[in-house]
C-alpha positions in Angstrom: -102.8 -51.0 -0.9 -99.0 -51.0 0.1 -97.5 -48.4 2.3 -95.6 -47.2 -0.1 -98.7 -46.4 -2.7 -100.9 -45.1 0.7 -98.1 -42.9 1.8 -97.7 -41.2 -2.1 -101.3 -40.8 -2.1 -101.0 -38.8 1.1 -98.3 -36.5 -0.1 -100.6 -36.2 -3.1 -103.5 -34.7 -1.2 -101.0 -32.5 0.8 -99.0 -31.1 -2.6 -102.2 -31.0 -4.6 -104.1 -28.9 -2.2 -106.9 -31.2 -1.7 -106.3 -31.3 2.5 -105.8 -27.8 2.9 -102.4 -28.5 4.8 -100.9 -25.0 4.9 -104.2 -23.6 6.3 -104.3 -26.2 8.9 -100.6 -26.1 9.4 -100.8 -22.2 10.3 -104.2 -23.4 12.8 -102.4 -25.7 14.6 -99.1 -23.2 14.6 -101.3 -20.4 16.0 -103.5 -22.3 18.4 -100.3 -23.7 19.7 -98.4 -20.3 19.7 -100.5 -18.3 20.9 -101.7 -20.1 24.9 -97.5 -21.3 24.7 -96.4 -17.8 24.6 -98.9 -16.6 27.6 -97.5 -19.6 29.4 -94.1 -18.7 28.6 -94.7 -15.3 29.6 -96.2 -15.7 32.6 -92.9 -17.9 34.2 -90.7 -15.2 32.7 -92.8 -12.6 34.8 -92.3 -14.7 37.8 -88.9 -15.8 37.4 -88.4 -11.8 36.4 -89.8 -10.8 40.2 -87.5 -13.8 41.6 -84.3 -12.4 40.0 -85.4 -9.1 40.8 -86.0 -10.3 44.6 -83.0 -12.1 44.7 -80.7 -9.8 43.4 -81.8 -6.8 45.8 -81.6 -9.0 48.8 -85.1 -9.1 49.7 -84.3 -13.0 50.1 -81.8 -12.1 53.0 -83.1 -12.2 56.6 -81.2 -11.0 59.5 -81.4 -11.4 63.5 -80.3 -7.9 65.3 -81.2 -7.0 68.7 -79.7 -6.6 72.3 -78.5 -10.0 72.7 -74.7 -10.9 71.2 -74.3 -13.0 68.3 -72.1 -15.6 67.8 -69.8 -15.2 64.8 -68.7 -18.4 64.3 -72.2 -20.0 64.7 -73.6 -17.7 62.1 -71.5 -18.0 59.4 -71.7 -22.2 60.5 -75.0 -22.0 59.1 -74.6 -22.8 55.7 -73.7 -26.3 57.0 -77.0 -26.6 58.6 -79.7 -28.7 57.1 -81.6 -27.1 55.0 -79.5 -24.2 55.8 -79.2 -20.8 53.4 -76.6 -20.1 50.9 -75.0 -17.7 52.4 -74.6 -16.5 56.3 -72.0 -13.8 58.2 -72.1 -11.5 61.2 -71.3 -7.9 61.5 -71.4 -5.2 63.9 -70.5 -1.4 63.8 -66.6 -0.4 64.1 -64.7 2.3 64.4 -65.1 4.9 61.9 -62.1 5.1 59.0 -60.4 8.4 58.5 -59.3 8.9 54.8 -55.8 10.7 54.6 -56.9 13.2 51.5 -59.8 14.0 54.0 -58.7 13.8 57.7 -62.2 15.5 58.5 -64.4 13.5 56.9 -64.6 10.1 58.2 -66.0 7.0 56.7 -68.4 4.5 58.6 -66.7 0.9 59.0 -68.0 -2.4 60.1 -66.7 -5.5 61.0 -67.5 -8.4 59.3 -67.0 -12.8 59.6 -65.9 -14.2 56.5 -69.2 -15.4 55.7 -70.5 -11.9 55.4 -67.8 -11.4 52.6 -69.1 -14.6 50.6 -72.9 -13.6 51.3 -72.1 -9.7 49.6 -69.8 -12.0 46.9 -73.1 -13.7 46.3 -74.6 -10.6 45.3 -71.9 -9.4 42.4 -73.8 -9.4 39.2 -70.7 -10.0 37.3 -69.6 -13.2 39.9 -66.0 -11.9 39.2 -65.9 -10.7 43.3 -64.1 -13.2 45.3 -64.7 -13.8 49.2 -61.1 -11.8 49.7 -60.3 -11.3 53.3 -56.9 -9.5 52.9 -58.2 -6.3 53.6 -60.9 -4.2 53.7 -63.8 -4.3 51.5 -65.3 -0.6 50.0 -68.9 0.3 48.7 -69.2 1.6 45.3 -69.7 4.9 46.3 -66.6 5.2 48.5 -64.3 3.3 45.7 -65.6 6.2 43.1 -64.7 9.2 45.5 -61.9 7.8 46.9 -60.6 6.2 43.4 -60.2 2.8 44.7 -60.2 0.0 42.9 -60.0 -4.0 43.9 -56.2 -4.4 44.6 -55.2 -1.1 45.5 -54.7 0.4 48.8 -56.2 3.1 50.8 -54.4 5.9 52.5 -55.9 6.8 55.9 -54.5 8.9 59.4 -53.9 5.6 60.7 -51.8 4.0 58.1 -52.1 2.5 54.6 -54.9 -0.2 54.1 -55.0 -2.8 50.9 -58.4 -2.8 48.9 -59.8 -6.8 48.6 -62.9 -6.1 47.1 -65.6 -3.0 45.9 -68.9 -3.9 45.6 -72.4 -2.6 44.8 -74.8 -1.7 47.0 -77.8 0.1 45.3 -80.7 2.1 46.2 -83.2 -0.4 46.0 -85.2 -1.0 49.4 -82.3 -2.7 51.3 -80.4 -1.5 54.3 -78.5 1.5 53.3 -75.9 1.0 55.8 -73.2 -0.2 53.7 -74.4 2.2 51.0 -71.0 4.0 51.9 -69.0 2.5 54.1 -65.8 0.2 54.3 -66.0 -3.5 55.6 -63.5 -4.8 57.8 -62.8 -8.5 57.8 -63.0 -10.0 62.1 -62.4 -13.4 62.9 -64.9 -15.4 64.4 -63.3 -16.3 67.8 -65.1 -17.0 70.7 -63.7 -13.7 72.5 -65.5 -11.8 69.5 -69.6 -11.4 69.5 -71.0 -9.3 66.5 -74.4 -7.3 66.5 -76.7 -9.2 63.6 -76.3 -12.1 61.5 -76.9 -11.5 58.0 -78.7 -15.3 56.4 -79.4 -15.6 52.4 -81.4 -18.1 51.7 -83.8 -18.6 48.2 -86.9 -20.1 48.6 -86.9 -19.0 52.3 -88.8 -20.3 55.2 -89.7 -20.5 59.2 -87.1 -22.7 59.1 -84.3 -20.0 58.7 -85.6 -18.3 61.3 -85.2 -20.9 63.8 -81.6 -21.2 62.5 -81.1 -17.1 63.2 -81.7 -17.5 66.6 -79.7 -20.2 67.7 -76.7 -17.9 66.7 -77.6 -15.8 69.4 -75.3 -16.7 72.8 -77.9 -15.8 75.1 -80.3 -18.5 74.4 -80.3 -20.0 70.7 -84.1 -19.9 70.5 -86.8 -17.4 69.8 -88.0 -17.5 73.7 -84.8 -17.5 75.2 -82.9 -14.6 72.8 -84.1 -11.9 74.6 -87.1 -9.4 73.9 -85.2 -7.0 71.6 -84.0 -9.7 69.4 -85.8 -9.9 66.4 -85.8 -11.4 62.7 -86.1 -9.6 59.9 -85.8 -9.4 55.6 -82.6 -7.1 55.2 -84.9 -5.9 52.4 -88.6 -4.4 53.1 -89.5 -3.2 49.9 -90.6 -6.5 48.7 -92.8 -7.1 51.3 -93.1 -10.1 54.2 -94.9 -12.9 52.1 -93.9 -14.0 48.9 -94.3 -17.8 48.2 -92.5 -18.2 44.4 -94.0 -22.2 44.7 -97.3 -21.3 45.1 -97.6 -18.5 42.8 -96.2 -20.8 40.1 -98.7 -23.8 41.2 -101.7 -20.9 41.1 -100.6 -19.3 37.7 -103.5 -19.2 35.3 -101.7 -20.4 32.3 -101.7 -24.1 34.3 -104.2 -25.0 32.3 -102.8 -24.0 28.6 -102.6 -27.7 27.7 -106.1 -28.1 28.5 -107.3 -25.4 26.0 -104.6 -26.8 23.4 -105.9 -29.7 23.7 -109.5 -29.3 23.2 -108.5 -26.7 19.8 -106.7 -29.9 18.9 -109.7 -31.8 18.9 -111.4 -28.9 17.2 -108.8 -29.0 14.5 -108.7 -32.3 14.1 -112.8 -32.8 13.3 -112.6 -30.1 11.2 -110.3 -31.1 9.1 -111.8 -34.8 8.5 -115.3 -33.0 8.3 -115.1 -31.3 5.4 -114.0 -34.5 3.3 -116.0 -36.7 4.5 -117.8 -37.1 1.0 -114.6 -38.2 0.0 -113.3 -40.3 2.4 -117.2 -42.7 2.0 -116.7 -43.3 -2.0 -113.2 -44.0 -1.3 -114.9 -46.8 0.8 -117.4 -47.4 -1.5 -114.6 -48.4 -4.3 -113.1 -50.3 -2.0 -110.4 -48.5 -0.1 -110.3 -50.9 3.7 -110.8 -48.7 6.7 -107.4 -49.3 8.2 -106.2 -48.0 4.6 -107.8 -45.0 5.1 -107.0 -44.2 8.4 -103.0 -44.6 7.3 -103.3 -42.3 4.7 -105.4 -39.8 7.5 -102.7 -40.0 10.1 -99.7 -39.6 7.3 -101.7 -36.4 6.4 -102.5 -34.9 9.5 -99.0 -36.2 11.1 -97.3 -33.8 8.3 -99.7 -31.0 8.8 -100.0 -30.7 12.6 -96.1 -32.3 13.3 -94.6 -29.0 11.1 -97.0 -26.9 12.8 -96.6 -27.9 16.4 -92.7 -28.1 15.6 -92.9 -24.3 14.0 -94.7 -23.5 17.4 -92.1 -24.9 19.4 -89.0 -22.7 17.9 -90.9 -19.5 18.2 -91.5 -20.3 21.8 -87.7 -21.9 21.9 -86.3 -18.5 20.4 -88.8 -16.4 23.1 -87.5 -18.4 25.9 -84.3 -18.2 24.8 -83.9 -14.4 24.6 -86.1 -13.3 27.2 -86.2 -15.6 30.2 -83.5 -14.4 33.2 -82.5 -17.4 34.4 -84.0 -20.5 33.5 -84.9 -20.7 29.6 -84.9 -24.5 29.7 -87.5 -25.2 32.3 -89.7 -21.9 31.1 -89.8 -23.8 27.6 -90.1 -27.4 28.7 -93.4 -25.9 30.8 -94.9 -24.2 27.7 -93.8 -26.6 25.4 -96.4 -28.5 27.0 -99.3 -26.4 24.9 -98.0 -27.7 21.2 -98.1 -30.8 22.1 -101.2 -30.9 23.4 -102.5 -29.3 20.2 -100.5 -31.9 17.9 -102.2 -34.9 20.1 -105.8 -33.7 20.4 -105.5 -33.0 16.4 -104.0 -36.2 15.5 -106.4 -38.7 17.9 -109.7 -36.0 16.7 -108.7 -36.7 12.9 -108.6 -40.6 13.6 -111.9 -40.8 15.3 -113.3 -39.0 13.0 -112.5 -40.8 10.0 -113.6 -44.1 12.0 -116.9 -42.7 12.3 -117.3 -42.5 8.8 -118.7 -45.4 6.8 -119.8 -46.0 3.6 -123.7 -46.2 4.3 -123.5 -42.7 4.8 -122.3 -41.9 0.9 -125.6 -41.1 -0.8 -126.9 -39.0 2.5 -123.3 -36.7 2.8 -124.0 -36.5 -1.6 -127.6 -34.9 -1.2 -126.3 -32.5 1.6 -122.9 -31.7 0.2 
């Protein structure tokens, strides 16, 4: 037969009803759907506990203790191999005295440069720029005090200019700068600084080493001094949270697996129930290669619409609900669908081999 004539014949089974396409279709579409979604989910859940980390600094670690810290050093760190996003040093200054409220004073610390980018990091809205012409104010403080990015800020020792409010939420991290006003310090040799502040997503032992070696008293762990210490500027979260090895230890790893073994379900089944057919078509003549044409241009239509009706739910899903990276979520669970569409396309083709026309008259007295 020629293509032409085995692909009409084909469509003719499909639009007639005789291979049961739209049931199949909707099989494949939910077999695919269904483990794709849990996939899906599952990376949203864990990128949703990343962002969540991420955003309430639980991926910040700082070094504090008796021993100075370098200023300079620390916020040199981003420059480091391997080094964190974000680094800066601070330590406690002298309190600020508003001028509407002589007797109630604000805390103030001073802070590198890099402490400015590292809390810039932080600004959901990434509108807050590193601004170090003046000082910086908590939420809290830029509320009471009606401050806003820009403006300036009367006090008993003379007018200050506003660069920069930011948020600093009740969420498990240090609540120091809950309500206070940053200063911006220069890193100078002559200045040391009381902790160095380090953000760095996945982190690692090896940003600890890094945290020492700002400290001037040694620049290892050994050598720091016994009251300096590491530690996550956020607790909440816990000590130990490994995002690769969650991901490498989810569950849903093996979604393509199951897809692929209901596409080889699929697939038999759908070449099963016709298999009186397909031997009299061979026993008037039809060639084998013929017949498995006119198979795979079937099952191609079927199981391609499905899988591809699969893949834009999941595509939407992604789309709308993962927090950071929709693109890599779906290519992951995208991975199920087609793992459905192969197993049912090679299933209906070696099924239809394994018919042959000897088997006509037996498949007629069981049908």
């Amino acid at each position: 037969m020629r293509l032409s004539e085995l692909v009409g014949e084909a469509l003719r089974n499909i639009g007639s009803g005789t291979a049961k396409a739209i049931a199949f279709l909707i099989a494949v579409m939910v077999s695919a759907t269904l483990p794709g979604g849990y996939e899906a989910n599952t990376l949203i859940a864990q990128e949703t506990e990343a962002v969540t980390r991420i955003n309430s600094y639980a991926d910040v670690s700082m070094i504090l203790g008796g021993a100075p810290i370098d200023g300079g050093a620390c916020d040199r760190l981003v420059t480091s191999v391997n080094g964190p996003q974000a680094a800066g040093a601070m330590r406690t200054g002298p309190t600020v005295a508003p001028a509407s409220t002589p007797g109630k004073s604000l805390s103030s610390y001073e802070v590198t440069p890099g402490m400015l980018g590292l809390i810039a990091m932080g600004d959901q809205t990434r509108r807050l720029k590193a601004d170090a012409n003046g000082i910086w104010v908590s939420r809290d403080v830029a509320n009471d005090f009606g401050l806003v990015t820009g403006g300036s800020l009367q006090t008993t020792n003379g007018t200050v200019r506003v660069a920069g409010v930011f948020d600093w939420p009740n969420d498990g991290r240090d609540t120091r700068f809950a309500y206070a006003v940053l200063t911006p310090s220069s890193t100078d040799a002559s200045r040391t600084y009381q902790e160095c502040w380090a953000k760095q997503w996945p982190g690692g032992s090896s940003l600890t080493a890094l945290l020492y070696t700002t400290v001037i008293s040694g620049g290892s762990a050994d050598s720091a001094g016994p009251t300096s210490g590491v530690m996550q500027l956020n607790k909440s979260f816990g000590q130990r949270y490994d995002a690769t090895a969650l991901y490498f230890a989810r569950v849903t790893r093996f979604m393509p697996v199951i897809g692929l073994a209901v596409g080889l379900l699929i697939g038999a089944v759908s070449v099963r129930r016709r298999r009186l057919e397909y031997a009299g078509a061979l026993h008037s003549g039809q060639r084998k290669t013929d017949q498995l044409f006119e198979v795979g241009v079937e099952t191609l239509i079927w199981a391609g619409l499905g899988a591809l009706a699969s893949a834009g739910l999941l595509t939407a899903y992604c789309w709308l609900w993962a927090p950071s990276s929709p693109d890599l979520v779906l290519l992951t669970a995208l991975r199920t669908p087609l793992s459905v569409f192969a197993g049912t396309l090679i299933a209906s083709l070696a099924a239809t081999l394994l018919i042959r026309e000897s088997q006509l008259f037996r498949l007629f007295k069981t049908r």
